[in-house]
MOPAC internal coordinates of N, CA, C and O (Angstrom, degrees):
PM7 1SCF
backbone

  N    0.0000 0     0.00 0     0.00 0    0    0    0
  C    1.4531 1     0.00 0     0.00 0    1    0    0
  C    1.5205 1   111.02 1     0.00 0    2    1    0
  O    1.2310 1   125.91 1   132.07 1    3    2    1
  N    1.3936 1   106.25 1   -47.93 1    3    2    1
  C    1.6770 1    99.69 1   173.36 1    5    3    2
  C    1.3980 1   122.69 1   -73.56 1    6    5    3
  O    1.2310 1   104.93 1   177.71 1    7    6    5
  N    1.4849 1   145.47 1    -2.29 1    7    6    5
  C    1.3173 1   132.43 1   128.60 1    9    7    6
  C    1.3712 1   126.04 1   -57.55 1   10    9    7
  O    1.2310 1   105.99 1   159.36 1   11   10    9
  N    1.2039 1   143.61 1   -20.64 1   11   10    9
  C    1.4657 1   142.22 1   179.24 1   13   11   10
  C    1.2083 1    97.20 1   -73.01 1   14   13   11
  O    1.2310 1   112.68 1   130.66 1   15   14   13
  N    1.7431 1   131.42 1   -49.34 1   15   14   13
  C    1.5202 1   157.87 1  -128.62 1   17   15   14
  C    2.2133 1    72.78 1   -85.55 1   18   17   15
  O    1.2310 1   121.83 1   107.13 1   19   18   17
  N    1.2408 1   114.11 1   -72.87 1   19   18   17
  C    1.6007 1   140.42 1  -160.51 1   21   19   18
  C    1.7997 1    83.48 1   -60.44 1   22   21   19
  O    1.2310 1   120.64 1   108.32 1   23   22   21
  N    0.8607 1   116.37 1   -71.68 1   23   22   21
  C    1.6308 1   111.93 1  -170.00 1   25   23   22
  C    1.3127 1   123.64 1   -62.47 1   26   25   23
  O    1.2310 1   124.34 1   169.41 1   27   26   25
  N    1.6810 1   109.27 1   -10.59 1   27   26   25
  C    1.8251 1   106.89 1   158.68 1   29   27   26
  C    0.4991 1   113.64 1  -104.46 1   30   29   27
  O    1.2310 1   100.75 1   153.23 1   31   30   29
  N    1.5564 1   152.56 1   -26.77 1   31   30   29
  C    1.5299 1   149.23 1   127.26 1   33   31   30
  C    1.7235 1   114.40 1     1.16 1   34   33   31
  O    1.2310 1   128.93 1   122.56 1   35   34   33
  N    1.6155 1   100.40 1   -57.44 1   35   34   33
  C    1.7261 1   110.48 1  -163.29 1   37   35   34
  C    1.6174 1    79.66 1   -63.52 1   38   37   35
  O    1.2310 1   121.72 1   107.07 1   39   38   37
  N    1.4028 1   114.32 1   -72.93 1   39   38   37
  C    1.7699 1   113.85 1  -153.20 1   41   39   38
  C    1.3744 1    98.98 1   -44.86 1   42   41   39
  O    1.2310 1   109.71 1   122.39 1   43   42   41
  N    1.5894 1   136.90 1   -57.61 1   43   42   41
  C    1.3879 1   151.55 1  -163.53 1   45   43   42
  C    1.8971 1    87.77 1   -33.31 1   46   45   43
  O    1.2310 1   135.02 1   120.40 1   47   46   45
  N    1.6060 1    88.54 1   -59.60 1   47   46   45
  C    1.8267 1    85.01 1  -169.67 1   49   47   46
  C    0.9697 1   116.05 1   -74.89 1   50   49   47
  O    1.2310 1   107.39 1   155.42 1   51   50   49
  N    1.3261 1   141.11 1   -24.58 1   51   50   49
  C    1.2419 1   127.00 1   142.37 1   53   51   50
  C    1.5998 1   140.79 1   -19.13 1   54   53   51
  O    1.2310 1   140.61 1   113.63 1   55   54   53
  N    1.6837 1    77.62 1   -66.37 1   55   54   53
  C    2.0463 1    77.23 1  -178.27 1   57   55   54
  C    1.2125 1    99.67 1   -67.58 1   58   57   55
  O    1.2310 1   112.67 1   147.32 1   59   58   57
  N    1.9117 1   131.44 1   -32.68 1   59   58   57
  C    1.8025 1    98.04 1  -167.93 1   61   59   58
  C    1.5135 1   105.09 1   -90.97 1   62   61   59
  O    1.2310 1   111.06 1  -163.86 1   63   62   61
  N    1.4601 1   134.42 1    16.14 1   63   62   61
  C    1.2013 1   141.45 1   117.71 1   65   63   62
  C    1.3264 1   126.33 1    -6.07 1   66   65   63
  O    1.2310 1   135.75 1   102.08 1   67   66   65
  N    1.2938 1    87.12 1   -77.92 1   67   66   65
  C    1.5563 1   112.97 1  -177.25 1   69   67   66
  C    1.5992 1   115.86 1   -62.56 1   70   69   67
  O    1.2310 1   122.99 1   125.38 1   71   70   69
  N    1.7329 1   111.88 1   -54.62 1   71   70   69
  C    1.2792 1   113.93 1   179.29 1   73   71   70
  C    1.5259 1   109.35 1   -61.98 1   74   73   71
  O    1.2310 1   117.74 1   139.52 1   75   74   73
  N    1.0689 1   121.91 1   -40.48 1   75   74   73
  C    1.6248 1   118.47 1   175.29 1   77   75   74
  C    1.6203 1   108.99 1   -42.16 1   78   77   75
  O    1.2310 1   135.25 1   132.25 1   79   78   77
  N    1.2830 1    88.10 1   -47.75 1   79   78   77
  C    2.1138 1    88.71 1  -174.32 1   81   79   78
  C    1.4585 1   105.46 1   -54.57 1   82   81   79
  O    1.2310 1   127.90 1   123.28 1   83   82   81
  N    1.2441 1   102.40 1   -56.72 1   83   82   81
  C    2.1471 1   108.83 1   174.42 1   85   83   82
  C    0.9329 1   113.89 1   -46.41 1   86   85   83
  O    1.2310 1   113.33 1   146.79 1   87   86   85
  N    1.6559 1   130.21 1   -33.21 1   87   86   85
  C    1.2688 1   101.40 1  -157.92 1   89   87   86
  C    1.9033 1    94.08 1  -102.77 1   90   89   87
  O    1.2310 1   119.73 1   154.58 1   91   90   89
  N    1.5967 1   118.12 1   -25.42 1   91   90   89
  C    1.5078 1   104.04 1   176.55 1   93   91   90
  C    1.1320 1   106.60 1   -81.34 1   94   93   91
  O    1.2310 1   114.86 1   147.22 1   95   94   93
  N    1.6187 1   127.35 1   -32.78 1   95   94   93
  C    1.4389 1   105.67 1  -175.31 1   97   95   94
  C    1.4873 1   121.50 1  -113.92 1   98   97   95
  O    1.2310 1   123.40 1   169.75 1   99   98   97
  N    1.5414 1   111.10 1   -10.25 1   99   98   97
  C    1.3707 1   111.41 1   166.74 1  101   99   98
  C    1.9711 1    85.54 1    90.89 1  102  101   99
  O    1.2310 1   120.55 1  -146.59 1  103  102  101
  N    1.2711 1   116.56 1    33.41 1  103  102  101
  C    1.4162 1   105.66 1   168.22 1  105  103  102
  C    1.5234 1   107.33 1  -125.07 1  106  105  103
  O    1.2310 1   114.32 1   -39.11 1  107  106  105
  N    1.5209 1   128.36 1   140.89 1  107  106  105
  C    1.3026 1   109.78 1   174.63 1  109  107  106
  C    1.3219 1   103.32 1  -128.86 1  110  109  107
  O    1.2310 1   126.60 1   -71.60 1  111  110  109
  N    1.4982 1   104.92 1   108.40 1  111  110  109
  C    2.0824 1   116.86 1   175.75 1  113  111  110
  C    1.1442 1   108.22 1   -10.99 1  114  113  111
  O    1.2310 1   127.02 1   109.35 1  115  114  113
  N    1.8859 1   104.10 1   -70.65 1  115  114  113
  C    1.5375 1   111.87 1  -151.93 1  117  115  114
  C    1.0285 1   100.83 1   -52.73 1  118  117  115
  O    1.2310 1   105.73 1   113.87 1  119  118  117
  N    1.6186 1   144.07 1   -66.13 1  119  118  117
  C    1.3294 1   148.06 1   166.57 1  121  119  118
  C    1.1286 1   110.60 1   -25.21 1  122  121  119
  O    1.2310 1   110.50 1   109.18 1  123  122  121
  N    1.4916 1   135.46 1   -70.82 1  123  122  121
  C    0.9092 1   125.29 1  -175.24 1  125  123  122
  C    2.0121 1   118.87 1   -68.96 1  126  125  123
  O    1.2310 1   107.66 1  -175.00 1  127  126  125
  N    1.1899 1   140.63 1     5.00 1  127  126  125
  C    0.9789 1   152.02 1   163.69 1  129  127  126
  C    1.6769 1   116.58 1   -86.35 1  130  129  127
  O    1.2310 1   134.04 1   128.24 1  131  130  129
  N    1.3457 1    90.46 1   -51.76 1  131  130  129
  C    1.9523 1    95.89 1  -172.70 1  133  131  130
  C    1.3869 1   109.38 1   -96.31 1  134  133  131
  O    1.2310 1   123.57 1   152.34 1  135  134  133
  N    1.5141 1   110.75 1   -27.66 1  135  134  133
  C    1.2803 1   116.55 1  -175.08 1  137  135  134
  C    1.6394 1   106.32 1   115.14 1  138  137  135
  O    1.2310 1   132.82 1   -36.62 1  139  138  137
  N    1.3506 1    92.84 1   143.38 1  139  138  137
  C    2.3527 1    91.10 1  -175.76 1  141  139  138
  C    1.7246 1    90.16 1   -86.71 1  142  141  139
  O    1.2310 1   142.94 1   -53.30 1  143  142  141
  N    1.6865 1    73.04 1   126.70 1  143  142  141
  C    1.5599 1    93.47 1   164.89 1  145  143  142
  C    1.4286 1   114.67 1    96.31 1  146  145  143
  O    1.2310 1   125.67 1   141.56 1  147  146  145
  N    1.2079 1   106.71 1   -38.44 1  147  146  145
  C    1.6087 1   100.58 1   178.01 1  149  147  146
  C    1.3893 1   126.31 1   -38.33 1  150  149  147
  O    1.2310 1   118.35 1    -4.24 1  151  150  149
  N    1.2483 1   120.75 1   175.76 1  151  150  149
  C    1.3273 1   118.30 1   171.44 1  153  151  150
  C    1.7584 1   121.60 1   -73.44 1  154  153  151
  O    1.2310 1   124.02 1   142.74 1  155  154  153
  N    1.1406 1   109.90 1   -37.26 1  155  154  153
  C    1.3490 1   120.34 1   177.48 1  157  155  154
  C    1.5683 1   108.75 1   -51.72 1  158  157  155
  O    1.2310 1   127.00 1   120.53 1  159  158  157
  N    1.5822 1   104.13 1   -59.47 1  159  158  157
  C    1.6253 1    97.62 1   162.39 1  161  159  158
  C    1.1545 1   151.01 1   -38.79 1  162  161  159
  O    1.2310 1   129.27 1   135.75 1  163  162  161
  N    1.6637 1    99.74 1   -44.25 1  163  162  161
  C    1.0883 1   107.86 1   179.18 1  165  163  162
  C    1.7218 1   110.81 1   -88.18 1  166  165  163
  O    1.2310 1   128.96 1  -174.65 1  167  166  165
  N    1.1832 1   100.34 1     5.35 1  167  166  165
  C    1.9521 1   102.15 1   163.42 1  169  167  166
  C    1.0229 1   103.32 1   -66.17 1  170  169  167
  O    1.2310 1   129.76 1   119.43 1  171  170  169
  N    1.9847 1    98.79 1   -60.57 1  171  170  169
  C    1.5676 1    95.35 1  -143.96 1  173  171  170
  C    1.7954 1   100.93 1   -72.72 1  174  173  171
  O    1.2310 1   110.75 1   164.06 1  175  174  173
  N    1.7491 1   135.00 1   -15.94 1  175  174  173
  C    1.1640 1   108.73 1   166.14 1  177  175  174
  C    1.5205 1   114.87 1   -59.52 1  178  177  175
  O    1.2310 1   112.85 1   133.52 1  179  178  177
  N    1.3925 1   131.10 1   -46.48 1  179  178  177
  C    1.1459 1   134.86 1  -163.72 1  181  179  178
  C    1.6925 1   116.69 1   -65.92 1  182  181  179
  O    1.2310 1   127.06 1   161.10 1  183  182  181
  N    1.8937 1   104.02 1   -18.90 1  183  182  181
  C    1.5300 1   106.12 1   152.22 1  185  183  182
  C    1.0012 1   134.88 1   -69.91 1  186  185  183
  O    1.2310 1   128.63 1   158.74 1  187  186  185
  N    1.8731 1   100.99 1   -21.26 1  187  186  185
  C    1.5166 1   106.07 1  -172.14 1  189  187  186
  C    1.8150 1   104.39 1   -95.58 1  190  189  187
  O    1.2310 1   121.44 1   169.01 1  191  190  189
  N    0.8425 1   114.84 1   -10.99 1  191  190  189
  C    1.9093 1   122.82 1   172.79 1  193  191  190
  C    1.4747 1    93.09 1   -75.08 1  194  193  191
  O    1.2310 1   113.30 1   129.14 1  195  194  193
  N    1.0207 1   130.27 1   -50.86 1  195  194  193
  C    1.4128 1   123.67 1  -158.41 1  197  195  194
  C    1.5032 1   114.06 1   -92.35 1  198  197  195
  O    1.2310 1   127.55 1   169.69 1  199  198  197
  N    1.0674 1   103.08 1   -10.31 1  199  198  197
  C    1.8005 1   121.08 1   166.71 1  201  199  198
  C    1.8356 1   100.79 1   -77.81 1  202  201  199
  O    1.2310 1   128.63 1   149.65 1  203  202  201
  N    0.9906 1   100.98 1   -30.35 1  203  202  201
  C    1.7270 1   102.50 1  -167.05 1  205  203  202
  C    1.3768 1    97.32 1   -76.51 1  206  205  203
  O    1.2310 1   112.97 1   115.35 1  207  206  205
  N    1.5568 1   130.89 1   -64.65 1  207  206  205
  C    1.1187 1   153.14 1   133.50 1  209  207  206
  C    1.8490 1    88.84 1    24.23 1  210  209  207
  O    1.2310 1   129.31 1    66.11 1  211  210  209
  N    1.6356 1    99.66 1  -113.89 1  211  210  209
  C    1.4683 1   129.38 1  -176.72 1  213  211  210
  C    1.8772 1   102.57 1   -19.34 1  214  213  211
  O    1.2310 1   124.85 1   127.23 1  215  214  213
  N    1.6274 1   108.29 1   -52.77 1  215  214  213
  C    1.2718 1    92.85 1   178.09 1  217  215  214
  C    0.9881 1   137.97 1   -65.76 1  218  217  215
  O    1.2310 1   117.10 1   172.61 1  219  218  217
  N    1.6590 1   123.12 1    -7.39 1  219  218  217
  C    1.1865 1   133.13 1   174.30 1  221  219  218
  C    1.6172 1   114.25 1   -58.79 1  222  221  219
  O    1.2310 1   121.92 1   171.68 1  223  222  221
  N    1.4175 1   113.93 1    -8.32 1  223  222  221
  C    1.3702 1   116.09 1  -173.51 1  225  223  222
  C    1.5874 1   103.44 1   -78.16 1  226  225  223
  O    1.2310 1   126.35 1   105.96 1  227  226  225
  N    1.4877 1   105.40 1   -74.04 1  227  226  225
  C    1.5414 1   104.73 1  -177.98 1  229  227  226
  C    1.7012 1   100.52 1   -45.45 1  230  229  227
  O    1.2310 1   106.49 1   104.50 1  231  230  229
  N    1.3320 1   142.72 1   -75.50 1  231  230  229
  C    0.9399 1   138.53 1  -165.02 1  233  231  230
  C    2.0412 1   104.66 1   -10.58 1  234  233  231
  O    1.2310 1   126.54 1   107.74 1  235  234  233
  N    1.4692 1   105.03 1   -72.26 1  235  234  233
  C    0.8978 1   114.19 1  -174.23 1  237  235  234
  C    1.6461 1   131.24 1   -60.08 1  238  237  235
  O    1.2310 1   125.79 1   162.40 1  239  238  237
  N    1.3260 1   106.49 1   -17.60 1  239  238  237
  C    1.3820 1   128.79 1  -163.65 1  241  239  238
  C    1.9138 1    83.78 1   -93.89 1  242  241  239
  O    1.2310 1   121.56 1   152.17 1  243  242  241
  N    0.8606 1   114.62 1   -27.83 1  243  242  241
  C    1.6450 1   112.17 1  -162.55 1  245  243  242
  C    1.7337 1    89.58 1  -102.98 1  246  245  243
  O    1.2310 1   108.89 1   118.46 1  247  246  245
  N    1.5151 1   138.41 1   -61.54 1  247  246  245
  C    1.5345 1   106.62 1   149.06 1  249  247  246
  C    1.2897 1   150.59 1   -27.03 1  250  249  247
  O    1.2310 1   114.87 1   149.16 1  251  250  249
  N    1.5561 1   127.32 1   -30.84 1  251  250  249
  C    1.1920 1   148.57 1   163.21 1  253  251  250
  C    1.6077 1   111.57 1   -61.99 1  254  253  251
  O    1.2310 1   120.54 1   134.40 1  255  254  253
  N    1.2782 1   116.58 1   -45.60 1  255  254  253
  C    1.4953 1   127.81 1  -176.73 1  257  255  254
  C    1.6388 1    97.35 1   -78.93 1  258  257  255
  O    1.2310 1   110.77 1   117.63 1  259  258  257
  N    0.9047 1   134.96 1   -62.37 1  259  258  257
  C    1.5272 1   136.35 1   169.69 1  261  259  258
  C    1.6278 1    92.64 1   133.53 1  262  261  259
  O    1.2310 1   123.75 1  -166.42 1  263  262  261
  N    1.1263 1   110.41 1    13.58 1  263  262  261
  C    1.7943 1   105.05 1   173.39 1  265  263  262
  C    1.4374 1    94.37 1   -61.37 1  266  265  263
  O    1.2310 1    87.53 1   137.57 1  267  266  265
  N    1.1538 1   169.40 1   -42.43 1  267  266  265
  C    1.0241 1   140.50 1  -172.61 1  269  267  266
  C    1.4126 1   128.21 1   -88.63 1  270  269  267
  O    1.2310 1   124.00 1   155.66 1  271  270  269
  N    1.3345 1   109.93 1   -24.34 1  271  270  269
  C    1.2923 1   110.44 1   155.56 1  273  271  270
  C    1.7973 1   134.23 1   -43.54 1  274  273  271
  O    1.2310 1   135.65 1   133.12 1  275  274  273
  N    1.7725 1    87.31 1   -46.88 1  275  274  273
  C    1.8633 1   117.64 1  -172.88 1  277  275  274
  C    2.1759 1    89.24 1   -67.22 1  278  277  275
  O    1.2310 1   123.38 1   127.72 1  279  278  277
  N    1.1026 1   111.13 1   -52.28 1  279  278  277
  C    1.5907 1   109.25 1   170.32 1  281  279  278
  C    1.7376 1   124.83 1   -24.20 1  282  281  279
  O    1.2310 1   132.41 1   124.38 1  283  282  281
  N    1.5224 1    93.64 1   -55.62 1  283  282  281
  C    1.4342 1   102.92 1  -175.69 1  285  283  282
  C    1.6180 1   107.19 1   -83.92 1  286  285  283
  O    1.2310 1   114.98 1   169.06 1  287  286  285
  N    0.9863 1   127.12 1   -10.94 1  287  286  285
  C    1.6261 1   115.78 1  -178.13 1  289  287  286
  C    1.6037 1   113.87 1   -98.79 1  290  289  287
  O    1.2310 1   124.14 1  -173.00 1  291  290  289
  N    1.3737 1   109.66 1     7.00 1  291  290  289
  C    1.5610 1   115.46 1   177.63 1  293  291  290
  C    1.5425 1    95.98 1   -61.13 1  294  293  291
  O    1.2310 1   120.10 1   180.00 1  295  294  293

């Protein structure tokens, strides 16, 4: 579980990686790496949606525990 947890994390940062580039420079890697539109692209967004997805678990699992609560009172 904690490699899947590490490997949607990596893509997660990736795509807002990526969206950062779009939105200051209007360039997007993946496109420009795999090519716009291709299929490869449109994996690797559809890895990176579903990485976002998956993280919603820990997110919640770490609200439930009050680890995020215990964060803010340091």
């Amino acid at each position: 579980m904690k490699f899947i947890n590490i490997l949607t994390l990596i893509l997660v940062i990736v795509g807002g990686l990526n969206w950062g580039l779009v939105g200051l420079l209007g360039f997007d890697l993946v496109a420009a790496i795999f090519g716009a539109g291709s299929m490869l692209s449109r994996l690797v967004y559809i890895l990176v949606g579903l990485s976002a997805a998956w993280q919603i678990v820990p997110l919640f699992a770490a609200m439930s525990s009050g680890e995020l609560a215990a964060e803010r009172h340091r």
